[in-house]
C-alpha positions as CSV (number, residue, x, y, z in Angstrom):
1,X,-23.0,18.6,-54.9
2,X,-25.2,21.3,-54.8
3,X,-27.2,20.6,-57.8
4,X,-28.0,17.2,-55.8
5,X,-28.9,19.0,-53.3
6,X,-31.4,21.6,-55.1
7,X,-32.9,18.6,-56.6
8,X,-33.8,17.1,-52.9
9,X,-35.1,20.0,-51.7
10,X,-37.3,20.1,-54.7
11,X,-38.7,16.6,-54.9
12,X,-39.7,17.0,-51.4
13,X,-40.9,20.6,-51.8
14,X,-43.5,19.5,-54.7
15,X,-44.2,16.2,-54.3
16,X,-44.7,15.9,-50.5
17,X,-47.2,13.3,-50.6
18,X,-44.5,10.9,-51.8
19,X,-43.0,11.2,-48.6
20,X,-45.7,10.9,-46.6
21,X,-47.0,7.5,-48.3
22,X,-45.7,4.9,-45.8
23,X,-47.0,6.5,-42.6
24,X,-50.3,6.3,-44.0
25,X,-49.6,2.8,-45.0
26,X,-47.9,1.6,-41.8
27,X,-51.2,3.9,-39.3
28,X,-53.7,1.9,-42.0
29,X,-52.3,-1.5,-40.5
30,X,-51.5,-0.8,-37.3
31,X,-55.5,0.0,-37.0
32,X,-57.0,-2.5,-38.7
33,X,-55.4,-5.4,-36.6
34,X,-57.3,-6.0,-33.7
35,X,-54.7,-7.9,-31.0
36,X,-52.5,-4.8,-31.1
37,X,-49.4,-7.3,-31.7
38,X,-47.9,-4.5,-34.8
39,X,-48.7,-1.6,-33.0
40,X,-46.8,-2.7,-29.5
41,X,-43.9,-3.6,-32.1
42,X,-44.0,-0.6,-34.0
43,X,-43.9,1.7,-30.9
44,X,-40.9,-0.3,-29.2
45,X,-39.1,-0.1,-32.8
46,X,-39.2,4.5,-32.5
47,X,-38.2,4.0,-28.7
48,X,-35.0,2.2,-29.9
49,X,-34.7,4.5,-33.1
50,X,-35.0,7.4,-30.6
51,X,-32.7,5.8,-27.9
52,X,-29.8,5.1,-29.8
53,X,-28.9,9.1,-30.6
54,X,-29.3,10.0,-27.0
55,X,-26.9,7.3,-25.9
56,X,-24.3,7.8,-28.7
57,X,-24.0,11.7,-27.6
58,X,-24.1,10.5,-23.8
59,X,-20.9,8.2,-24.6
60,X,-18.9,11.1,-26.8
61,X,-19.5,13.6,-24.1
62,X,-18.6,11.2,-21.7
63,X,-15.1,10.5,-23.1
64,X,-14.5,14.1,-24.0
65,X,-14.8,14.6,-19.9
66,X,-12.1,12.1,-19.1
67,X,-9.7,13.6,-22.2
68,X,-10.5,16.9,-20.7
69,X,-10.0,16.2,-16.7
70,X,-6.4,14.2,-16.6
């Protein structure tokens, strides 16, 4: 397990422009299209990716207050 680890925090300590290679791709489409179609999509697609934590804590936090008061 940790040797897994060590190697992951390697790779992305040397080679950090492998990780960065899709936002570059997916910002290089996003401007070249002209309606703005991919970029509207694109931006509702983090606001779900974001959402979904937020609510998931919200719900666990919620039940944890009704165990907790009777």
């Amino acid at each position: 397990m940790k040797y897994k680890l060590s190697l992951c925090l390697l790779l992305v300590l040397f080679f950090p422009s492998l990780m960065e290679a899709q936002c570059a791709m997916c910002r290089a489409v996003v401007e070249s299209e002209a309606g703005g179609r991919t970029a509207e999509g694109l931006n509702t697609g983090i606001v779900y990716l974001m959402a979904i934590p937020y609510i998931l804590v919200a719900g666990l936090a919620f039940a944890i207050y009704r165990k907790m008061r009777g």
